[in-house]
C-alpha angles and dihedrals in degrees: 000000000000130000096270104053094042087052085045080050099053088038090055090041093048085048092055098050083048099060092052110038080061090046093048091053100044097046084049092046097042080048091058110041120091090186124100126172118289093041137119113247114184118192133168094286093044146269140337137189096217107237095168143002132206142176112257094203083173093076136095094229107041112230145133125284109216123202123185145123119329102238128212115237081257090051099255117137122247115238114254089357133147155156157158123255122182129225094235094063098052118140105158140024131189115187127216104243098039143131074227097052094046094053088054087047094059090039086073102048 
C-alpha cells in the first residue's frame, strides 16, 4: 500500500463514520422531539410559533434547533421577528390542535 491509497482509505473511513455518527444522532433527536411546525414553543427568553425544524449535530447533547415567529407575552407575533430555540431548553410546549391551543386562540380575540 502506498501513501495515496492509504490517505483515500482513511478518507473513506473518516466519510463513513461520518454518515452515521449524523444518522445516529438524527434518528435519536427526531425520537425525541414532540414539536412539529405550527406549534408554540416557550423557552427561558420567550415564545415561538415553530416555522422549521432542523437536526444540530454540533452539539454535545444531540437535539433539534427550532426557528419560528417572536411572540408577544399575549401570543401575538412580532412583526419581522424572528429566533432560534433549542430542544434542550425547552420548558413548554402548546400544541396546535389542542384544548390548550384553542384557549389560547380565543385568548387573542
Amino acid at each position: 500500500m502506498d501513501k495515496d491509497e492509504c490517505k483515500n482509505k482513511l478518507i473513506a473511513l473518516f466519510n463513513e463514520y461520518e454518515f452515521n455518527r449524523k444518522s445516529i444522532i438524527r434518528e435519536y433527536a427526531l425520537s425525541n422531539n414532540e414539536v412539529e411546525k405550527g406549534d408554540i414553543f416557550i423557552d427561558h427568553i420567550g415564545p415561538i410559533e415553530v416555522t422549521d425544524i432542523v437536526i444540530n449535530y454540533n452539539s454535545a447533547e444531540p437535539g433539534c434547533i427550532y426557528s419560528g415567529k417572536k411572540l408577544n407575552k399575549d401570543y401575538t407575533p412580532m412583526k419581522g421577528k424572528y429566533r432560534l430555540a433549542y430542544q434542550s431548553d425547552q420548558s413548554i410546549i402548546i400544541k396546535k390542535q389542542t384544548k390548550q391551543w384553542k384557549k389560547y386562540q380565543l385568548f387573542l380575540l
